[in-house]
C-alpha positions in Angstrom: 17.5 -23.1 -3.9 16.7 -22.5 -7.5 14.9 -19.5 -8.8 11.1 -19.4 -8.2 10.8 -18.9 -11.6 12.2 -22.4 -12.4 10.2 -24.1 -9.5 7.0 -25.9 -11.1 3.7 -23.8 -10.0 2.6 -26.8 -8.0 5.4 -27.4 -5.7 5.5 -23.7 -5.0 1.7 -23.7 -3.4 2.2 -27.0 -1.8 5.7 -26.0 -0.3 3.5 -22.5 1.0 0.6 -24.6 2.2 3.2 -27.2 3.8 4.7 -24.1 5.8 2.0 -22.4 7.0 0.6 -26.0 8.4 3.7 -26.4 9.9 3.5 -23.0 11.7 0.3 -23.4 13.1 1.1 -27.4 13.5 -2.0 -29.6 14.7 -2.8 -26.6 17.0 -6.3 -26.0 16.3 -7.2 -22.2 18.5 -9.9 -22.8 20.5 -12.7 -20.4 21.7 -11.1 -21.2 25.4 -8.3 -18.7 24.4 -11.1 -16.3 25.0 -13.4 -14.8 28.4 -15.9 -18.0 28.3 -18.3 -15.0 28.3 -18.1 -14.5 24.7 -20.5 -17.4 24.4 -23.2 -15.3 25.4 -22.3 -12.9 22.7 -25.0 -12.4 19.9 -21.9 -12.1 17.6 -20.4 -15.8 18.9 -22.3 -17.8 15.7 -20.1 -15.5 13.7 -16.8 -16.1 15.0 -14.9 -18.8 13.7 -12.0 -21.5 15.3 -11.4 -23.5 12.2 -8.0 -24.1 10.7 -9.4 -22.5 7.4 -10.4 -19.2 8.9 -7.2 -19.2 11.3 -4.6 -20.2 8.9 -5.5 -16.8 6.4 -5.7 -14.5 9.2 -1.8 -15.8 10.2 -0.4 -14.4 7.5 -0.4 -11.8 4.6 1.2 -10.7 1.6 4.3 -10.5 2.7 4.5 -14.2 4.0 7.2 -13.5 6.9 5.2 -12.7 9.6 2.7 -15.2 11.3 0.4 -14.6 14.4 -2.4 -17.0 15.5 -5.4 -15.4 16.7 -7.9 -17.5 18.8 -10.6 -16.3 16.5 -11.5 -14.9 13.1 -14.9 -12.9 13.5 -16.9 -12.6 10.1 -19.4 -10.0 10.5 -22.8 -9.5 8.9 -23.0 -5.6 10.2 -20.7 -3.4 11.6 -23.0 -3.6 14.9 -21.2 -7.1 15.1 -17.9 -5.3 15.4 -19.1 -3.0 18.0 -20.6 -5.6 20.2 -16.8 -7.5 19.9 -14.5 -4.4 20.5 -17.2 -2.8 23.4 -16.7 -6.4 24.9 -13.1 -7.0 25.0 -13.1 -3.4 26.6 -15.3 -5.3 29.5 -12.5 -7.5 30.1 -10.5 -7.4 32.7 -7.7 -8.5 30.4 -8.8 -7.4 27.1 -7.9 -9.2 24.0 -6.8 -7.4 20.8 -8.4 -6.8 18.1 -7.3 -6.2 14.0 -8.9 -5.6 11.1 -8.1 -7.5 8.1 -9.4 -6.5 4.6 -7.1 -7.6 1.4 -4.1 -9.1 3.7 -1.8 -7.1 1.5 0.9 -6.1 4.8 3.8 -7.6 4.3 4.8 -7.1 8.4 2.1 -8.6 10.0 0.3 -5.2 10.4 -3.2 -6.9 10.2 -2.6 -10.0 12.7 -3.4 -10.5 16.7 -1.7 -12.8 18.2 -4.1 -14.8 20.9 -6.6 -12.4 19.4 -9.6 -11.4 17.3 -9.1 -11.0 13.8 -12.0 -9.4 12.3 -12.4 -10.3 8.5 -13.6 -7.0 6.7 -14.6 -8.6 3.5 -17.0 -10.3 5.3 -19.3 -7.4 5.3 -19.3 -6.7 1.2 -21.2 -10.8 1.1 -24.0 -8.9 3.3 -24.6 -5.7 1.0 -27.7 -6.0 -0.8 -27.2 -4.2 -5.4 -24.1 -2.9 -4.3 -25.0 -0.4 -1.3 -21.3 -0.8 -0.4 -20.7 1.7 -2.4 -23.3 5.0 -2.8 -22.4 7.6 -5.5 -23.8 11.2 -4.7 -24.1 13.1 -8.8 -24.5 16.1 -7.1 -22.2 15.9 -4.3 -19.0 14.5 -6.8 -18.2 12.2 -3.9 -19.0 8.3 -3.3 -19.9 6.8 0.0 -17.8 3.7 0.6 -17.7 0.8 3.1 -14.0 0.5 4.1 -14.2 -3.1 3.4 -14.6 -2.3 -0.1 -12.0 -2.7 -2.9 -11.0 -0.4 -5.3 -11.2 -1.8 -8.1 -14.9 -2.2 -7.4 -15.0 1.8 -6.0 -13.5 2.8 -9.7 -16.0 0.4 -11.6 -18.9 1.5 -9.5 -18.2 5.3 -10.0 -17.2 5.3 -13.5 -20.9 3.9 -14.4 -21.5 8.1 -13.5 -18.8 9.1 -15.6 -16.7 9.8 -12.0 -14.0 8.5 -10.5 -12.0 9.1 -7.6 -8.3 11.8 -8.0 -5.4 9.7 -6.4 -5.2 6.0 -6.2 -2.3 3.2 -5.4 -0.9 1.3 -8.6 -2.7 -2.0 -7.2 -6.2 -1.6 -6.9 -7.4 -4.9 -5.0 -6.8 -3.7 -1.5 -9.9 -2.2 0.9 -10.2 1.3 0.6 -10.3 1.4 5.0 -6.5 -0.5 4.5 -5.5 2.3 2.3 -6.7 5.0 4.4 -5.2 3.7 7.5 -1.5 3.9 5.9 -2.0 7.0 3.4 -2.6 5.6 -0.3 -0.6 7.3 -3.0 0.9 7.0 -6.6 2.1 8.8 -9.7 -1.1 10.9 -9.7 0.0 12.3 -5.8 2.0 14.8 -6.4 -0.9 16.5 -8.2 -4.0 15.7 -6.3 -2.6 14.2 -2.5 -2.3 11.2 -1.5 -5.7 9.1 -0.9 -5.9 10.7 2.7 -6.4 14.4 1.4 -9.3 13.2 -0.9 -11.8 12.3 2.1 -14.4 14.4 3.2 -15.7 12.1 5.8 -15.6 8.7 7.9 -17.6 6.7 9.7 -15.3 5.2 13.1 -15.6 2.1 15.3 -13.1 3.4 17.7 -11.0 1.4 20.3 -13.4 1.7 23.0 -16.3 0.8 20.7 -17.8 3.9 19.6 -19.3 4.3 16.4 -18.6 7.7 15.5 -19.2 9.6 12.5 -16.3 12.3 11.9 -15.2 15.0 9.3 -12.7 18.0 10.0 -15.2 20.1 11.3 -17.4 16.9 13.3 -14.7 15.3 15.8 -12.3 16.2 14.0 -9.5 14.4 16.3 -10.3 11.4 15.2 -10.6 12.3 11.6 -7.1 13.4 11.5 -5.9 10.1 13.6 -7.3 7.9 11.5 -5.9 8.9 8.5 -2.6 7.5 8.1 -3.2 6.4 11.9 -2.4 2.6 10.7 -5.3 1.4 12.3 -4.3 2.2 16.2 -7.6 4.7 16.7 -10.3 3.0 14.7 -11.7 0.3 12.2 -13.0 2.8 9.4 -16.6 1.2 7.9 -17.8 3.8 5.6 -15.3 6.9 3.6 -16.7 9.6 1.7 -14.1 10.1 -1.1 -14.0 13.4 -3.7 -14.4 12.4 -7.1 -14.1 14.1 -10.9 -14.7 13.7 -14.2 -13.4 10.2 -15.4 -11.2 10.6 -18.4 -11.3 7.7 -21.4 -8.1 7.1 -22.2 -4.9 8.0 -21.8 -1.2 8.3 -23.3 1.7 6.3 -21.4 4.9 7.4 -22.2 8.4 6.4 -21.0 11.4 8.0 -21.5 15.2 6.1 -20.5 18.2 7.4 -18.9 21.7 6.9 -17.8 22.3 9.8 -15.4 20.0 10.0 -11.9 20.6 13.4 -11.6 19.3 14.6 -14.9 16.6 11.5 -14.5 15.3 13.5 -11.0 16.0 16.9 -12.5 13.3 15.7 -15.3 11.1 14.5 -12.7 11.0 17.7 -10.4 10.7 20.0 -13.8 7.6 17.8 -14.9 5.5 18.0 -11.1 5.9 21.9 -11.6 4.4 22.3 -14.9 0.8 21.9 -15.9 -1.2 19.4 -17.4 0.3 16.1 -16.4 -1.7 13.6 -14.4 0.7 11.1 -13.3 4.2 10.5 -13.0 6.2 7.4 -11.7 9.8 6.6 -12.3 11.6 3.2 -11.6 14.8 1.1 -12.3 16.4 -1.4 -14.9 19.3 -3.1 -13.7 22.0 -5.2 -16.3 21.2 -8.7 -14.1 17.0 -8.9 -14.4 14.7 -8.4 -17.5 13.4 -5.0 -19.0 10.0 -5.9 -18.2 9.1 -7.3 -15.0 5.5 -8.6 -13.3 4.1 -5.1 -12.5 4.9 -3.6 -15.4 5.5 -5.4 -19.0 5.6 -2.1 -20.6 8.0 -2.8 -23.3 8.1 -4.8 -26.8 10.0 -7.8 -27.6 12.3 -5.0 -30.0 12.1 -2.5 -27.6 13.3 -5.1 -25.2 16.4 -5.9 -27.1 17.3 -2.7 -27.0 17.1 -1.4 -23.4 19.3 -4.6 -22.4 22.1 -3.6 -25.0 21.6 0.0 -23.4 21.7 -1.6 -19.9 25.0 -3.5 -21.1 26.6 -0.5 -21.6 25.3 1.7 -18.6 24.6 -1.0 -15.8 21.7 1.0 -14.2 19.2 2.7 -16.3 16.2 5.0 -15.1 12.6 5.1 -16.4 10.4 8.2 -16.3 6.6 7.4 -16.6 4.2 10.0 -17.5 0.5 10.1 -18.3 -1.6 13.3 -20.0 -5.4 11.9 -19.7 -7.8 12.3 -22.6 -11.8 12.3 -23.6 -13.3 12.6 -26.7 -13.0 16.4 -26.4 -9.1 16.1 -26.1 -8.2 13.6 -28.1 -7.2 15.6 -31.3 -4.8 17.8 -29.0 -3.2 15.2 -26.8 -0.2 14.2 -28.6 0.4 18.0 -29.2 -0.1 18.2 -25.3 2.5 15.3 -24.7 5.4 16.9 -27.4 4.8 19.9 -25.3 5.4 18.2 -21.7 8.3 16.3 -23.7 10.2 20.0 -24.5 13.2 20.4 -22.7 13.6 16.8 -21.3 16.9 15.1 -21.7 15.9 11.3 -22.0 18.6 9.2 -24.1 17.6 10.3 -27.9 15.6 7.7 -29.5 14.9 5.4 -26.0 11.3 7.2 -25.8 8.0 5.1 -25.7 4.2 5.3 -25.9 1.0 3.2 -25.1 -2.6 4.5 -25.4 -4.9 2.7 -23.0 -7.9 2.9 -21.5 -8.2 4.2 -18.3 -9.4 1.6 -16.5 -6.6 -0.9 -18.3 -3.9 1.7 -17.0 -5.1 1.9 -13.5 -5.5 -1.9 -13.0 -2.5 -2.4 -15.1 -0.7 -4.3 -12.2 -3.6 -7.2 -11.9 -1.9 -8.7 -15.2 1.2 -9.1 -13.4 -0.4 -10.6 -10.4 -2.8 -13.0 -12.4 0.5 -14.7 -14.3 2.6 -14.5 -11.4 -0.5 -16.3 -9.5 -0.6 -19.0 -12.7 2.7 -19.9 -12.1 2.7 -20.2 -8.2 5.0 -16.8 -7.8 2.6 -14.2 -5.9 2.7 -16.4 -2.2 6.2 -16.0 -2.1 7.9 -14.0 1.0 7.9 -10.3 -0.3 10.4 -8.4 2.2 9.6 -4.8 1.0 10.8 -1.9 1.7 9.5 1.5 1.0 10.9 4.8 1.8 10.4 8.2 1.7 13.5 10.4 1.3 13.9 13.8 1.0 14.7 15.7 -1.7 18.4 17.3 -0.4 19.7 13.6 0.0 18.3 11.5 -2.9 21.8 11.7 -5.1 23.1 10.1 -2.1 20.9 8.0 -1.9 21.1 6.8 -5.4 24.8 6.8 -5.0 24.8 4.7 -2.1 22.2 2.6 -1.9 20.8 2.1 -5.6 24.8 1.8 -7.2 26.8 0.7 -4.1 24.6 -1.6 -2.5 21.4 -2.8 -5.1 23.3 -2.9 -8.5 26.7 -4.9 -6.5 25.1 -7.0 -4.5 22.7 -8.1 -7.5 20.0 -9.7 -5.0 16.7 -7.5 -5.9 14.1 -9.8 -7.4 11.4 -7.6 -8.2 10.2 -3.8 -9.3 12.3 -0.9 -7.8 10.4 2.6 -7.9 11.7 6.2 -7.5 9.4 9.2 -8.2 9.2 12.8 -6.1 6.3 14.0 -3.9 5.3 17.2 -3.0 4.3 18.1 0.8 2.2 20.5 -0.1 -0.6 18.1 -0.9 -0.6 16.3 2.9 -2.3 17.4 5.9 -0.4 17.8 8.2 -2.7 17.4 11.1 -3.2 13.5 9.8 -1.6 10.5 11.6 1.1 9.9 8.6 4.5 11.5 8.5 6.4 12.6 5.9 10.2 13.8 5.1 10.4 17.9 6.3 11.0 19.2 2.8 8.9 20.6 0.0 9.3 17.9 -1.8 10.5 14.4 -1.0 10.7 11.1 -3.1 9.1 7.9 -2.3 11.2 4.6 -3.4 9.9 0.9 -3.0 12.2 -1.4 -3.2 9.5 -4.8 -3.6 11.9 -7.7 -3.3 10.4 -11.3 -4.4 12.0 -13.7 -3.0 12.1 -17.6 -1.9 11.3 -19.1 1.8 15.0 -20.0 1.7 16.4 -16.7 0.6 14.2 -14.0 1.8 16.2 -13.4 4.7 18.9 -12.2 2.8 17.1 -9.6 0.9 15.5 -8.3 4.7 19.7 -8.4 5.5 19.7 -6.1 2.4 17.2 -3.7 3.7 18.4 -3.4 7.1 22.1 -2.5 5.1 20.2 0.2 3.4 18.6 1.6 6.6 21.9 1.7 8.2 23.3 3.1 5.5 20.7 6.1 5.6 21.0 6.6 9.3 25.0 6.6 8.9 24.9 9.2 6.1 22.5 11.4 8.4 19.8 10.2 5.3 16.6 11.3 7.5 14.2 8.8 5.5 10.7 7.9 6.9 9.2 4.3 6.2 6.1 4.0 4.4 4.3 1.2 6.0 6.3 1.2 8.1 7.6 -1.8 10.6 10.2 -0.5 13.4 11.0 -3.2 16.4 11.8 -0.9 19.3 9.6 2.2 21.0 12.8 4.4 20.2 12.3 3.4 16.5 8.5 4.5 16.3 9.0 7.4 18.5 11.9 9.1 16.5 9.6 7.9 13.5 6.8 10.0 14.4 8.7 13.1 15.5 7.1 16.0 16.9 4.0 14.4 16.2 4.3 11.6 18.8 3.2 13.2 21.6 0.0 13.5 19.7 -0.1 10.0 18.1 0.3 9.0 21.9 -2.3 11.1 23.4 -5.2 9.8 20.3 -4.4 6.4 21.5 -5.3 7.2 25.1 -8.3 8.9 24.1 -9.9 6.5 21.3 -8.4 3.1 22.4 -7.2 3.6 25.8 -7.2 -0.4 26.5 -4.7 -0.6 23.7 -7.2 -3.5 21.8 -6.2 -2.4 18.3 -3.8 -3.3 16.0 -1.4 -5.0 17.6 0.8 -5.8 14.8 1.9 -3.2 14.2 4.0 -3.2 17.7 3.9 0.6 18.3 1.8 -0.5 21.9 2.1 -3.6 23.0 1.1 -3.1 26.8 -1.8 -6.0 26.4 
């Protein structure tokens, strides 16, 4: 099959229209898949059969996986949710239940098969001047529905001059989505991932409790639900720190030829002070300089890096950012030269933007607005994202970037590599990271056709085998395992613990069932 960039946009959302038809065929789910009871529900005029409602809770972003539920619920309140979940539990056969907000999985994480999908978004049509989201001046924290985007979390806070610490490079998925995985960026290593930046939630757990829970007020489920992938509890409200919001900021990207001075430059510039962000990712000799989620460089500049990339092959990109106001702005470029000392970037391959901060933190929704013009962004998107520690990432580089990435010459799409540090995770929270100080997180987000995606997932499971060969002890970051065995050595010492939350907050195991960790319904 040709390149989807050479497919006409219209074929390309007719072909992904044709195939999800196809999948769920003239089936139309019927309320009958469910306890007749549900009829008598209050919440049964807001649960919905249609093919519409169906066909976008069968698949996601990733556009691999596809479950039919038997219903979609839209609620109006969260007591709709409530009545649903406390109901299945009634059953003598429960059904499952998952919450959908921005269908951004790429596994299937937010499907349930012969289940209830409950459509998040629903709820923001049902806030009346924004009371999704309530900022607290005095507090330096927002109160936000977990249905909410956060895009409109950053908008709505910066109106008070605040804005939330850490963030994920795409800003149109739910802040409850986040939450449930962990949420992190180029500003983690600094400030924590999204999960260390929340004072509070408010719970609907698996048996139907609404429960309001901090690390000092039920603190269990606090620390299960962050990071807990949705197995404990559908989160409907976060209270999330915030900070001053800067104005603008400086960009800068620096090239290189050798990983190991690239990473050296990386763990030198997380130690020092006064950076805000840092991100690194790779340019490979067979696809373009600039890609969807980053079009970063000039039409000159472009020329260049691909006579550079002749040469080298691979080459390595270090992103930085120093924030600024109108109180900094006559000493940020010092501050930047400063940072700068000491690197070892190729002479002369150095680069700057200034931008606002809102263009830099939404920066990605370009790429997905062309790739979206053209028919490109619902395509299969087998991703992969690891988190690899420290002591094994030249190996890593060696054998998976060189010997497996750059020969092959499959990867489609934007390939990320920038460290972590584990002192800025809780430990006591649901996600699991690499045992080492610090550890790097690499996404490998393949684009790919419906006729040739199944060779870039061939691809990842060679790279997975590869680490587990080398003794490379990686952990996935939304993560997608197919076997018990795989979750349990996934979680570690802290399965035992992820087991015994599940018994206590969903013991009818109704939630989440795509993610496969319990599949005893």
């Amino acid at each position: 099959m040709a390149s989807p960039s050479l497919i006409p946009a219209h074929f390309i959302v007719f072909f992904v229209v044709s195939r999800l038809m196809s999948i769920i065929g003239n089936l139309r789910p019927s309320k009958n898949s469910l306890p007749c009871e549900i009829d008598s529900l209050g919440v049964h005029a807001k649960l919905r059969y249609d093919l519409d409602a169906i066909g976008l809770a069968s698949t996601d972003y990733g556009n691999i996986v596809h479950e039919i539920p038997s219903a979609v619920l839209y609620p109006t309140s969260i007591d709709d949710i409530i009545e649903l979940i406390k109901f299945s539990n009634e059953c003598p056969l429960p059904f499952n239940v998952a919450a959908r907000g921005h269908g951004h999985s790429v596994r299937g994480q937010a499907m349930a098969h012969d289940g209830v999908v409950v459509n998040m978004l629903s709820l923001k049509k049902h806030y009346k001047n924004g009371n999704g989201i309530r900022v607290s001046t005095s507090g330096n924290y927002a109160d936000v529905g977990g249905e909410q985007l956060w895009i409109d979390v950053l908008n709505a806070t910066l109106e008070h001059g605040l804005a939330p610490l850490s963030w994920t490079d795409y800003l149109y998925l739910t802040v409850g989505g986040t939450l449930s995985n962990a949420g992190f960026s180029g500003q983690t290593f600094l400030y924590g991932p999204q999960i260390s930046n929340v004072l509070e939630l408010d719970v609907i757990t698996g048996k139907g409790d609404f429960m309001t829970c901090s690390k000092d007020q039920n603190s269990e489920l606090f620390y299960a639900v962050l990071g807990g992938l949705g197995l404990f509890g559908i989160i409907t409200r976060a209270r999330i720190v915030l900070a001053k919001a800067p104005k603008r900021v400086k960009w800068v990207r620096m090239i290189y030829s050798d990983f190991s001075i690239f990473t050296r430059d990386q763990e030198h510039l997380i130690s020092t002070k006064g950076l805000e962000y840092l991100e690194g990712s790779l340019l490979m000799d067979y696809t373009p300089a600039n890609n969807w989620r980053s079009s970063f460089f000039s039409p000159s500049n472009e020329s260049q890096i691909i006579s550079l990339l002749k040469k080298h092959g691979i080459l390595y990109c270090l992103d930085m950012v120093k924030y600024y106001d109108d109180e900094t702005a006559n000493s940020v470029d010092k501050d930047v030269q400063m940072l700068q000392e000491g690197l070892n970037f190729i002479p002369g391959f150095t680069f700057m933007r200034d931008e606002t901060y809102v263009d830099f933190l939404n920066r990605v929704r370009c790429g997905e607005i062309t790739l979206k013009s053209k028919g490109l962004w619902d395509v299969p998107n087998p991703w992969l994202n690891l988190l690899v520690p420290k002591s094994r990432i030249l190996d890593f580089n060696a054998g998976v970037f060189v010997d497996i990435i750059h020969r092959q010459k499959k990867t489609t799409g934007p390939l990320l590599v920038f460290p972590l540090t584990k002192i800025v995770w809780d430990d006591k929270m649901s996600a699991v990271v690499p045992d080492e100080d610090i550890f790097y997180s690499v996404g490998l987000l393949h684009s790919g056709s419906f006729n040739d995606w199944q060779d870039l997932d061939n691809q990842n499971n060679e790279i997975l085998e590869f680490c587990d060969r080398a003794g490379i002890k990686t952990k996935q970051y939304l993560p997608h395992y197919k076997s018990k065995e795989e979750w349990i050595k996934h979680f570690g010492p802290k399965w035992n613990t992820f087991q015994e939350r599940k018994a206590q907050f969903d013991p009818r195991m109704i939630l989440s069932p795509g993610q496969n960790i319990f599949n005893y319904v």
